[in-house]
N, C-alpha and C positions, 0 to 999 in steps of 0.2 A: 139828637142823633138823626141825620139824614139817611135815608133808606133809598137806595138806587136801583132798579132791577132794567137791565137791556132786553130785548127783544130784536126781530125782526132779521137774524142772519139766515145763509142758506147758501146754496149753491147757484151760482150763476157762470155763463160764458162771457170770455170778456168781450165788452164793450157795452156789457148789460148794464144795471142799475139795480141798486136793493134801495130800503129805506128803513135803518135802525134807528128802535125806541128806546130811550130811558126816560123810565115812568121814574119820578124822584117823590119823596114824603119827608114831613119835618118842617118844623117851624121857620121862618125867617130863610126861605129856600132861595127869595130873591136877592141877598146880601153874599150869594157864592157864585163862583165862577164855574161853568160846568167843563168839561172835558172829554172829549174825545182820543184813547190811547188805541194800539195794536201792538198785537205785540206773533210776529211773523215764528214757525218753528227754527230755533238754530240763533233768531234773532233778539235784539236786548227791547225793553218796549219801545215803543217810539211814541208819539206825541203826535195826532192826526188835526186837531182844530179845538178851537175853545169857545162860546159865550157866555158874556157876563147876563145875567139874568135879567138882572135891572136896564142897563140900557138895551141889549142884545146886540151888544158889538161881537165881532168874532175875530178871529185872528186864525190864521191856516198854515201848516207846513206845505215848504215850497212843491213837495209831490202831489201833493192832493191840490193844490190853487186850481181852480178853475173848474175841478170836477168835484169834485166834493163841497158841500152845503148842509149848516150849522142854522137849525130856527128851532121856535119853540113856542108851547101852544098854554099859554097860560091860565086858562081854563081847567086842563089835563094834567097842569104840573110835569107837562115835558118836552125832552129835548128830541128834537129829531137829527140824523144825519144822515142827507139824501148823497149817496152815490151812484155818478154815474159815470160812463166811459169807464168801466173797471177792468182792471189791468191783473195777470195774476200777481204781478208782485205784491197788489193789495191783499191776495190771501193771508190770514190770520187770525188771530180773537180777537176783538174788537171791544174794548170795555169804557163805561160811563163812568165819571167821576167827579167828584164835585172838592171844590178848594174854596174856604173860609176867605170872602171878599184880599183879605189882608195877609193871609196865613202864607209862611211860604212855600208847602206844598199841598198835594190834592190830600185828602183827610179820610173822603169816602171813597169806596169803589163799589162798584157791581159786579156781578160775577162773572160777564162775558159773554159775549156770543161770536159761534164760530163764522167767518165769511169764507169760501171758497172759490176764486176765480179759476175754470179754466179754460183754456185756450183752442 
């Protein structure tokens, strides 16, 4: 059982930067892909970025490319995602997740953490 918990949301102006944590636990943690979801009020979730563990390849939705960054500190067993130039449309919850190397979707989630842009 993988155990996810985010950290690090808050209120910022846009053009600001935050930098949220998921602390992850659980065996063979490097064999899953992690994920980055939001999910905005009014709006269906969306899908913000992902790394695989083992290489730490990432891969980004086209709104976030460039401002948004996916690393991770393998010592701590976690993922970070540093945003910056934040936009209010990025206001939402923000949650960690993790999907079985193979599986075809995320399997874990974490409970969320709120960001608020505004303007």
């Amino acid at each position: 059982q993988v155990q996810l918990v985010e950290s690090g949301g808050g209120l910022v102006q846009a053009g600001g930067s935050l930098r949220l944590s998921c602390a992850a636990s659980g065996r063979t943690i490097n064999a899953y892909t992690m994920g980055w979801f939001r999910q905005a009020p009014g709006k269906e979730r969306e899908f913000v970025g992902s790394l695989s563990w083992s290489s730490a390849r990432t891969s980004y939705a086209d709104s976030v490319k460039g401002r948004f960054t996916i690393s991770k500190d393998n010592a701590k067993n976690t993922v970070y995602l540093q945003m910056n130039s934040l936009k209010p449309e990025d206001t939402a919850v923000y949650y960690c997740a993790a999907k079985w190397r193979t599986a075809y979707d995320y399997g874990y989630w974490g409970q969320g953490t709120q960001v608020t842009v505004s303007s």
